[in-house]
N, C-alpha and C positions, 0 to 999 in steps of 0.2 A: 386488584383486577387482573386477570387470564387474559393472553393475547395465543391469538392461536397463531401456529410458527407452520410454514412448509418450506423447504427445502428443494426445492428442483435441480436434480443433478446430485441427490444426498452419496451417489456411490463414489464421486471424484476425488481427489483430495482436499480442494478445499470445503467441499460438500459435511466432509467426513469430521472432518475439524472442526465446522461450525455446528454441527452435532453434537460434539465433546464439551463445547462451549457451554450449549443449550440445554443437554441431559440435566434434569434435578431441579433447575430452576421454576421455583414455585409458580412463578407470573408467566412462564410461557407453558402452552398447550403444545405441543410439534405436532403434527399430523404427519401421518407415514403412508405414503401410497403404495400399493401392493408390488412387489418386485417386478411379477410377472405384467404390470400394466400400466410400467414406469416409462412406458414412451407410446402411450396411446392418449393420444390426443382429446378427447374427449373426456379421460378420467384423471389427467391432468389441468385441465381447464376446470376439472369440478375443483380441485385440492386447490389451484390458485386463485378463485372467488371466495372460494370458504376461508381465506386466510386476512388474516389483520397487517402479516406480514410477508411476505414470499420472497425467496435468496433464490437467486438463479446463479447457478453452479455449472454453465453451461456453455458450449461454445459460442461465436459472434451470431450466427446464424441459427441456432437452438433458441439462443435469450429471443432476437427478435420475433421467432415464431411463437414462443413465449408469451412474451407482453401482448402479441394479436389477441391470445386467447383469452386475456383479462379483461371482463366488463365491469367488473365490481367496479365502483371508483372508492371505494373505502380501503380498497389493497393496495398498500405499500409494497412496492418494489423493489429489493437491493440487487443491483446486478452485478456477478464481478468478470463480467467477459469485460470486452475492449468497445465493444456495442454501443456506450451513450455516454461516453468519456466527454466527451467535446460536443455532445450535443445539447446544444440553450433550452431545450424544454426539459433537461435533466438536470439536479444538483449533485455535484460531487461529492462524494465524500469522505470529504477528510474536513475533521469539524475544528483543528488548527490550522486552515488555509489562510484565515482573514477574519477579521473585523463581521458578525453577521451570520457567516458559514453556519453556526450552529442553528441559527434561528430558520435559517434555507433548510438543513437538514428536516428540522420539524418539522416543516410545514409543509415538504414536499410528499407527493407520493411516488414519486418517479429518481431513485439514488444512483448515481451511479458508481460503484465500490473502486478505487484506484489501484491501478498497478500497482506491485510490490518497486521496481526498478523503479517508477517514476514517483512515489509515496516520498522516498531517500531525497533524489533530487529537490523535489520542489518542497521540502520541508527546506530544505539548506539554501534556495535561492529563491524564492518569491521573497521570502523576507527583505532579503537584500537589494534587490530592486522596487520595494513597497519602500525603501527608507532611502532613496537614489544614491546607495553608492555604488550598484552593480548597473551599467548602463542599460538597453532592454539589447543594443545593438551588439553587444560585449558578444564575440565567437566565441562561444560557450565549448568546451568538451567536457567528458564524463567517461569513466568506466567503473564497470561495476562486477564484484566478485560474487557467486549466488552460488548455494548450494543446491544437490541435482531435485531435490523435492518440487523446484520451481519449472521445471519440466514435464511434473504431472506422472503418473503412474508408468509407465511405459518405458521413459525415462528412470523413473524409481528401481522399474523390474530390472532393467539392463544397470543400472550401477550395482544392485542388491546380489545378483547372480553372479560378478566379478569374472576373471576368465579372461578379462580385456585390458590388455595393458595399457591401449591408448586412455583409459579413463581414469589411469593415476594421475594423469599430467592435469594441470589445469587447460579447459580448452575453449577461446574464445569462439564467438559466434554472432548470427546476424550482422557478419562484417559488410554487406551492401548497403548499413546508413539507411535499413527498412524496418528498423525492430517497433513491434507493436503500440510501444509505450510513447512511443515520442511525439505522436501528434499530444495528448495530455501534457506531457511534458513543458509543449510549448506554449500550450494556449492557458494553463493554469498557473505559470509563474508567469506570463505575461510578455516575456523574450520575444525579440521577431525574427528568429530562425531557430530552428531546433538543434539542440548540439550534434556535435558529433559523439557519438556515441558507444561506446563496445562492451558489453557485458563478457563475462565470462565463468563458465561453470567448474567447479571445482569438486573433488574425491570425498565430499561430505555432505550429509543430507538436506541442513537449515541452515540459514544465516546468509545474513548478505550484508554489505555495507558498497554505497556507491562516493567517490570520491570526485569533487571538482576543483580542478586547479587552476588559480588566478594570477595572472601579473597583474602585481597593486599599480603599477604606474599607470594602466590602462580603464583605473577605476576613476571613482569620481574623485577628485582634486585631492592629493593629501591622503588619502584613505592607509590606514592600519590596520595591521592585525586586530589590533585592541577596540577599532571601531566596528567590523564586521562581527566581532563574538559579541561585542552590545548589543550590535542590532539583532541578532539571534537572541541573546538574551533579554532581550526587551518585548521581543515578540512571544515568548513562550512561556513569559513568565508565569507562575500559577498553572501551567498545563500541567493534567497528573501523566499523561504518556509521551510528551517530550522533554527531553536533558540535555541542556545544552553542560557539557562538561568544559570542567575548569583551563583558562588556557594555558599551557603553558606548565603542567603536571605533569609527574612522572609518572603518576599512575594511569595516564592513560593511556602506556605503552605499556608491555611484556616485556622488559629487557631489550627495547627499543621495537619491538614488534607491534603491531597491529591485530587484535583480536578480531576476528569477523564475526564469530560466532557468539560473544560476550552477551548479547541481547535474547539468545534462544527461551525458547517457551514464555517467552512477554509476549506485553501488547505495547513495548516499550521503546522507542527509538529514540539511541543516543547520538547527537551532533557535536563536532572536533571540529575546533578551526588549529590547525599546525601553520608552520613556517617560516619566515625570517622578514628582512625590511623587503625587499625585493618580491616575494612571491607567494600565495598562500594555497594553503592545500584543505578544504574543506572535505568531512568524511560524514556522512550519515550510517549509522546502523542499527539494524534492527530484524528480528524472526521472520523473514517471508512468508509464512505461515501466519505468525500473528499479525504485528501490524501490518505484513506487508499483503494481506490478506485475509483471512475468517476472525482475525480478532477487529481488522480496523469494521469489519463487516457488523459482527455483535455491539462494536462502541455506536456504529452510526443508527442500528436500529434502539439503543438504548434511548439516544439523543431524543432519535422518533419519539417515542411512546413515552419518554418524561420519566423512563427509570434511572438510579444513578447509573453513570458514567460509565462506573468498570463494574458495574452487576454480571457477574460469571468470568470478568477478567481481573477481580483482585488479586487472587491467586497470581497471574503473570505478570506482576508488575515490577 
């Protein structure tokens, strides 16, 4: 069976990627709307009825004018703005969230595609408070390392052009405690406040890996190292796109270094728990582009439509 595919926003980055995805694939149709009448409302509301599936690739206020224009009720939705993260008449998606997730995928027609920054976190802590040894009350922090891709073309142009010294440096940002992702953040691992949080962009294109650090004494009674990487391990077990890796390896250091970019061109996110008796340091990582974006986007329309899993992402695994 042929599912016809549109794309709304196909000129962005994520847009661009999920077309890479999509290209060749015998069971998708894509539909191409003409360049010149890629922002006229009316012949984009034609491409988004006519579609089985439709990816909005678009700003928070683009997707919403977006979905107005959908009357089909047979058109699935994938959004990846920030638009219907947290909204209950949308399912999330990311189909390792829990127990059911995938079957909400299916059945929905309204997805909403998860931040790359908040993808990392909540793979690493919903678990842990799904298994009570992360309290929900636990003050949570996070930062996160991202390469400038996750900025969007503009971004892309000014690092590509060089010329600027400030952009050798790693440089944080969204230091007001307002960054986009954190409502999700909070409301999908289940926490009652959202971390603090910092991300920060680095001199490289892809990859990102978000790190949370815990004092064990502040967890549930007794808790160890070796009980938080079970309960990741136990949670993921049989996932083909999460790896919880071995604790306590050398190989998952660089000569004691941290790879950021180890996950590039996957749809594949690896989870590290580090540390000592006292304190632990949890890392997710993975391609912002892929899982952390157009690939988590092609698994959950897979989910949809009851194709396998990684059909056009075996290749990145």
């Amino acid at each position: 069976m042929s599912y016809k595919v549109f794309v709304d926003g196909q000129e962005g980055t994520t847009g661009l990627r999920l077309l890479d995805y999509l290209a060749g694939r015998p069971d998708i149709e894509l539909l191409r709307i003409d360049e010149a009448k890629r922002k006229d409302s009316a012949e984009r509301a034609r491409f988004l009825n006519a579609a089985d599936v439709a990816f909005l690739c678009l700003p928070d206020a683009a997707s919403r004018e977006a979905v107005s224009l959908v009357s089909n009720p047979d058109t699935c939705i994938i959004d990846a703005s920030t638009a219907f993260r947290t909204d209950s008449g949308w399912t999330y998606g990311l189909p390792e969230l829990a127990a059911g997730q995938r079957e909400a995928i299916r059945a929905s027609k309204r997805i909403a595609n998860p931040g790359c920054h908040a993808t990392a976190f909540i793979l690493l802590v919903r678990p842990l408070v799904d298994a009570g040894l992360l309290p929900k009350n636990y003050p949570l922090s996070a930062f996160s390392l991202t390469g400038y891709s996750g900025g969007g073309k503009s971004m892309i142009a000014q690092y590509e052009a060089g010329g600027d010294a400030c952009l050798k440096s790693p440089r944080p940002y969204a230091m007001g405690q307002a960054h986009k992702h954190l409502p999700e953040m909070r409301v999908q691992t289940g926490i009652a406040q959202a971390p603090v949080f910092n991300p920060i962009v680095g001199d490289f294109l892809k990859g990102l890996s978000v790190t949370v650090p815990l004092h064990l004494d502040r967890l549930a009674s007794g808790t160890t190292l070796q009980q938080l990487h079970e309960a990741l391990r136990q949670h993921y077990a049989g996932e083909r796109f999460v790896r919880v890796m071995p604790l306590e390896d050398e190989s998952n250091l660089d000569n004691g270094f941290f790879d950021v970019q180890a996950c590039n061109d996957t749809n594949r996110a690896d989870l590290f728990v580090f540390g000592n008796a006292e304190r632990a340091t949890l890392v997710a990582r993975l391609d912002n582009l892929g899982k952390g974006a157009a690939g988590a986007a092609v698994q959950c329309m897979n989910v949809h439509i009851g194709a396998a899993e990684d059909a056009g992402l075996a290749s990145g695994l």
